[in-house]
Structures are given as structure tokens and as C-alpha cells.
N, C-alpha and C positions, 0 to 999 in steps of 0.2 A: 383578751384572755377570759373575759365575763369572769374575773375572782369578786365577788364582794365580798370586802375588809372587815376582820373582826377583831377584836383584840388578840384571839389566836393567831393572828398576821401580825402581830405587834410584838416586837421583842426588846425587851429593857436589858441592860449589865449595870455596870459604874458610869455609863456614858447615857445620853441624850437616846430615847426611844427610835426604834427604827422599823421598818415596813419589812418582816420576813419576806416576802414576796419577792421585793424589790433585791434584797439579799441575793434569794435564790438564783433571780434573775442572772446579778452580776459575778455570782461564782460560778454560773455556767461557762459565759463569753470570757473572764480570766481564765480557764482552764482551758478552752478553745483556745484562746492567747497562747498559751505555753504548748499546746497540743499541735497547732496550725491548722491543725484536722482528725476528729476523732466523730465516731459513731454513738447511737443512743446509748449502749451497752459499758461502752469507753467511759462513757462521761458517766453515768449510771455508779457506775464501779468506783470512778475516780472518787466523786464529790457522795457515796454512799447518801443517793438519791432515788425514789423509785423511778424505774423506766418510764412508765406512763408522767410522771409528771415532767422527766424532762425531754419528751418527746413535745409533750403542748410548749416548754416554751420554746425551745427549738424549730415548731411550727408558725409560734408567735413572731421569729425574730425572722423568720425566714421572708413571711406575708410583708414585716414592714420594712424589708430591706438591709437587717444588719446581718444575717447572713446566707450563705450560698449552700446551695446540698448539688455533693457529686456524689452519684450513687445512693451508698450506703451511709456518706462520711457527710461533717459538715466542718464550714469553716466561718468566719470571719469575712465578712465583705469590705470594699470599696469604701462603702457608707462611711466608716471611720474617719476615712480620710478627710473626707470633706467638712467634716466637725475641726478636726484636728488644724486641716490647713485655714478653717477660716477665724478660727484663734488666733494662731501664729501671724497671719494678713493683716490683726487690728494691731498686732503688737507694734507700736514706735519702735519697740527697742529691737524689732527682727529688722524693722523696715531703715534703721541704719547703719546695722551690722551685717547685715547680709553680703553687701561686698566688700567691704572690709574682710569677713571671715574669707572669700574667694580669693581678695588679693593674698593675705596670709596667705592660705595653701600653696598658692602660682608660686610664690615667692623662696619658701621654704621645701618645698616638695614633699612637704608631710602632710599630715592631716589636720585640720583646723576645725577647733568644738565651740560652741557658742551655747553656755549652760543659763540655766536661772534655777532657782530656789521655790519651789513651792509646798507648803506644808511641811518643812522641816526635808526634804528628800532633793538633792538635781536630778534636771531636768535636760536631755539634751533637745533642745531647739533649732540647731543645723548645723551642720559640719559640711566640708568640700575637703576634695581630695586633691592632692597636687601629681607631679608626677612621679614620685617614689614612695608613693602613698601606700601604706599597708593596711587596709580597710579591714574591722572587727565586725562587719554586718549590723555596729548596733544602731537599732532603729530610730530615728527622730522621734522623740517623742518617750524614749526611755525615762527610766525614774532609776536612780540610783541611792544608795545612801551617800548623806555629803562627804562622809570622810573617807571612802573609798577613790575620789577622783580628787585631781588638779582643780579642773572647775568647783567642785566644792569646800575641799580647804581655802582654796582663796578667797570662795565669798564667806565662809566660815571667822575668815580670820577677819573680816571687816564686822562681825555682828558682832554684839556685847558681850560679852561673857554670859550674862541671866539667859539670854537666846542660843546659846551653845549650850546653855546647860539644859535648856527647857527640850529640846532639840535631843539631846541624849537619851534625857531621862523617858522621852516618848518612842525614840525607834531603837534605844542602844546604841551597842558598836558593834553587832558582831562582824564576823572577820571574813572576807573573801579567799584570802588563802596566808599563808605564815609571813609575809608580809605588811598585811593590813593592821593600823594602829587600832587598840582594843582598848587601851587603859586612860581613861579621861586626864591623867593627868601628863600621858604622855603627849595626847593629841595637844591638850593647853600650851604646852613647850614647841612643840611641832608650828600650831597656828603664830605665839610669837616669834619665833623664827618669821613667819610667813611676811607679816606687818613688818619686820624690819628690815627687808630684804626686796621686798618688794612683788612676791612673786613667788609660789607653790610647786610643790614637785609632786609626781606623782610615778614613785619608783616600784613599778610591779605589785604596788598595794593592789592593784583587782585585776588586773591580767599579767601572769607571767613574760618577762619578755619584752611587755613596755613603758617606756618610760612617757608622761608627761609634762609639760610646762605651763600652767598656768599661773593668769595675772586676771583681778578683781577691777570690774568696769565698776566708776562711781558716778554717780548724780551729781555734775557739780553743784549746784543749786541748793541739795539740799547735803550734800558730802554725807551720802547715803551709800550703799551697795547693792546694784540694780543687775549686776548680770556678770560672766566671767568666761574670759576666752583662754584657750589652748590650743599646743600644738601637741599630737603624740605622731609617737615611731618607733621604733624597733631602740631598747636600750641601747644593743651595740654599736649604735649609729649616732645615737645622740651625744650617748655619754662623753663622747670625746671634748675634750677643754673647748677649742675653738670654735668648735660646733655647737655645744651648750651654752655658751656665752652670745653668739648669734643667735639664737633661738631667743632667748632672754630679752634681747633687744629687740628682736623686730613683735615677738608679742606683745610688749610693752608699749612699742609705737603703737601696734594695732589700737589695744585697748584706749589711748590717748584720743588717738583717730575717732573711735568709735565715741567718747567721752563727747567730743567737739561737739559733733553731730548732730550726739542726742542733746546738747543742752541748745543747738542752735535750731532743730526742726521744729 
């Protein structure tokens, strides 16, 4: 880009100084993210930036591969992936859950999520589909907040209290739709339920419609909370006694399974 940094490129708030630039950078490619594909003008408008500036880095990202120009538009490349997948590859913890989560799916013919925690947000890390799977398109690699999902009340409920609260006070709660919990002290009642039951629900709190079951994977080593699996589906389906109560169990097994694994690989 030939920028040489000035302090004018340097921007402070309440937090640690940061590289305007670098900023600008990345509220480009997030707004492509949410865009899939938009034009100089799109983006110009969106992130009220001037044209010419975000024509250069859209130029920049283009020459080093992060993304693609059809036409007029741009998107998002490949490139990502192969960051994304080569994280996921180091991860022990993909690398013993991974079929676990596939047997899950086969098993239950729903969907099977395999979350982690980072920076206070879940993270989906992989999921497979069984055969009466009703797939949400969301992408490996999502970021959610934790108290909208299964997977994250459950790892939620294994962390301290000072770390759900630290956790709160930096992303909130807000709410996905009139189901999602808002009030920290209801979430606290929620998460103990969770701890003593063994295992999280996640009843239309961020998507209408479905229900999840999640169960918190621990370290046995250090009886830590390292990661958390689910299953989701269609409410109507789940909800039934006999069916919710199988589900319960064989995610439970899963997680046990997955525990072994990781404490024996």
C-alpha cells in the first residue's frame, strides 16, 4: 500500500493504541463478510469511507490474494480458508472430536456442533449433518455470543462466576429474539440449572424453531472446560419426552468419548 505511519495512523480510546490503517483495513473485508459481494461505491457508502481510499485497499487485497473482483463487485476469497483450516488442523481438540461429532450426527440424524470459547464469544469449529438434518448455513468458523447457544451456556456454566461476569460486562447480553436471556441474573439461574443437570438447552433463544442440547467437554487433567458439543433440530421434533431424553444421552456419551481421547492423545 506504500502508507508510511504517522501518529495520524494511530488511534487511542480507553483501550491499548491501534493502527488506523489496519482498522480500516479490516472494516472493509467484515462488511464484504456480511456483503458476500459489494462494489467500491457499496462499500464507500456502507463504511462512509472515501472511494479512492477504499478502491486502493480493495486493490491491495486483491494483488495478495484475499480477494476476488467479478466485474464491478468484490468478494472474499478462498485465501481465508486456508488460514482458518490450518488452525482448526493444529487443534488436538478438532483432531479428537471430529469423529465423534460425525458419529453423533449418523446416530441421531440431527446436527452435531462442536463449539469452543474464544475471547469471551463461541465459536463453531465443525458440525456434520445426519440424515434428517436441518442445516442453518452457519459457517464453521462463526462467532456467536455464548449465551445465545447450547454450546455456550454449557461452557459458560463450567467457568467461574468472576469469568461470566467479566464476559458480560465486555460483550453484554443483548438479545437475538424474545427468547434469548437478557438479565444476568437470570442467566446465573439458567447456567446453575446447567451444572446440575448435566447438560444445556438451547430453546429458540437465536433461532426460532430450534431447539438445542448441549453438554460441556472437560480436561480431565486439569477438570478444566475445554470445548462443548450439540445436537440441534427442529423444536417439534425434539421436544418430545423420549426423544429429548435420548438425545441427552447420547450427547453425553459423545462428550465422555471425546474427554477419553483428548486426555489419552
Amino acid at each position: 500500500m506504500n502508507e508510511k505511519t504517522t501518529n495520524d495512523d494511530i488511534t487511542s480510546g480507553t483501550g491499548p493504541s491501534t493502527l488506523g490503517s489496519v482498522e480500516k483495513a479490516f472494516s472493509i473485508l467484515e462488511q464484504l463478510k456480511v456483503d458476500e459481494r459489494a462494489g467500491v461505491s457499496d462499500l464507500s457508502n456502507e463504511l462512509d469511507l472515501p472511494k479512492s481510499t477504499v478502491h486502493i485497499y480493495l486493490q491491495t487485497f486483491q494483488q495478495l490474494g484475499f480477494v476476488v473482483r467479478d466485474g464491478n463487485d468484490y468478494a472474499l476469497s478462498y485465501r481465508f480458508l486456508e488460514y482458518g483450516g490450518r488452525i482448526r488442523n493444529r487443534s488436538k481438540l478438532y483432531q479428537v472430536a471430529k469423529l465423534e461429532v460425525d458419529q453423533l450426527a449418523t446416530d441421531t440424524g440431527e446436527v452435531a456442533n462442536l463449539g469452543i470459547e474464544e475471547d469471551g464469544s463461541r465459536i463453531l469449529v465443525y458440525k456434520a449433518g445426519g440424515r434428517d438434518a436441518i442445516h442453518d448455513n452457519a459457517p464453521i468458523g462463526e462467532y456467536t455470543h455464548m449465551h445465545w447457544t447450547a454450546l455456550g451456556k454449557a461452557m459458560l456454566a463450567e467457568f467461574p462466576r468472576s469469568r461470566v461476569e467479566s464476559i458480560i460486562e465486555t460483550h453484554g447480553l443483548p438479545k437475538a429474539n424474545e427468547h434469548t436471556i437478557t438479565e444476568a441474573d437470570a442467566l446465573f439461574t439458567e447456567l446453575e440449572r446447567i451444572r446440575e443437570q448435566g447438560y444445556s438447552v438451547e430453546d429458540q433463544e437465536r433461532r426460532r424453531g430450534v431447539l438445542t442440547i448441549g453438554v460441556p467437554i472437560m480436561n480431565r487433567s486439569s477438570d478444566e472446560v475445554i470445548s462443548a458439543i450439540s445436537v440441534s433440530g427442529p423444536k417439534s421434533r425434539l421436544d418430545a419426552t423420549e426423544t429429548f431424553d435420548d438425545l441427552v444421552s447420547a450427547v453425553k456419551q459423545a462428550a465422555n468419548v471425546i474427554e477419553l481421547r483428548y486426555s489419552h492423545y
